[in-house]
C-alpha positions in Angstrom: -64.7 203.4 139.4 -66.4 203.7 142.8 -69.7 202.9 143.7 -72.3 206.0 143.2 -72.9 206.3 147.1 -69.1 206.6 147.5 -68.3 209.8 145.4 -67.8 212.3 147.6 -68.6 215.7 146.8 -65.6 217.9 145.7 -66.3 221.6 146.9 -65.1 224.3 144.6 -64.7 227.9 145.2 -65.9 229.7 142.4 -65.9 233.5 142.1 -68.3 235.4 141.1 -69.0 238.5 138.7 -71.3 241.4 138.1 -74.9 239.9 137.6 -74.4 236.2 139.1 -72.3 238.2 142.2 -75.4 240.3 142.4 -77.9 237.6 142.7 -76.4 235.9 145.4 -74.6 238.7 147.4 -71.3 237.2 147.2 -68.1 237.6 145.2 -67.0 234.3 146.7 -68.5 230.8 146.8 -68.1 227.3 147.6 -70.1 224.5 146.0 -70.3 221.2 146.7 -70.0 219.1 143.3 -70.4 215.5 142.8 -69.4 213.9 139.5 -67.0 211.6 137.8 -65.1 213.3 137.0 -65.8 216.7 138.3 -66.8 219.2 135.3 -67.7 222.6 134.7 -70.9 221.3 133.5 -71.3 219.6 137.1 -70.1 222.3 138.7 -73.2 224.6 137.0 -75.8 221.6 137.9 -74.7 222.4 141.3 -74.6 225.9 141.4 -78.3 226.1 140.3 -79.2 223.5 143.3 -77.5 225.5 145.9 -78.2 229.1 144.8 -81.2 228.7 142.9 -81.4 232.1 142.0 -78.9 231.8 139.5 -80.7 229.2 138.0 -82.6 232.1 135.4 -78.9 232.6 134.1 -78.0 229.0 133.9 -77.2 228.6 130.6 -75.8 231.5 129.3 -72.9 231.8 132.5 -69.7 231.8 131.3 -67.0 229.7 133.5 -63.8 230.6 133.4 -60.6 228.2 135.0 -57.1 230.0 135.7 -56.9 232.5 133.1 -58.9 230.5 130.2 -62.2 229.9 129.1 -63.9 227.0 129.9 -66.5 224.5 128.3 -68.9 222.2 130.1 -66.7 219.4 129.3 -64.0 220.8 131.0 -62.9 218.7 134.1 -62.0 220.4 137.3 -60.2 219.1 140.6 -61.3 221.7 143.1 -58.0 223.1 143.5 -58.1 225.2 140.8 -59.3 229.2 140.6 -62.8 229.1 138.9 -64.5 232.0 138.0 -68.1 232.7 136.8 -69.8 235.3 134.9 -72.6 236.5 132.9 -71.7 237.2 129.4 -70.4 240.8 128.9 -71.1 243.0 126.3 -70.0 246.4 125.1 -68.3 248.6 123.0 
């Protein structure tokens, strides 16, 4: 395992949805994430840092890699499609 001061930050592009798009003015982003490995949980650490204005909805966004669902534990390389969103309700 490298040393701390050696882990490079991964960037991730992460697109965004209704509310969390909103906030920031952008449907598309790019984060900088550190971590070994890189999670979604990293990844929403480092959203809140860089776009603190999401940080009200930290919590309750939803992540989303490829076409499923994903937890905080899931880990991430950068080269996949991430998408994030508040939760969605409706009838």
């Amino acid at each position: 395992m490298p040393a701390p001061d050696s882990i490079r930050p991964v960037p991730v592009d992460v697109q965004l949805f209704a509310l969390a798009k909103e906030l920031t003015g952008q449907a598309l982003i790019q984060v900088a994430v550190t971590g070994e490995p890189v999670t979604i949980g990293s990844l929403r650490k480092s959203l809140v840092l860089q776009f603190p204005q999401l940080a009200p909805l930290e919590k309750r966004l939803l992540f989303a890699v490829g076409t499923q669902y994903a937890t905080d534990d899931t880990v991430i390389d950068g080269r996949q499609s991430v998408a994030c969103f508040p939760p969605v309700s409706g009838g």
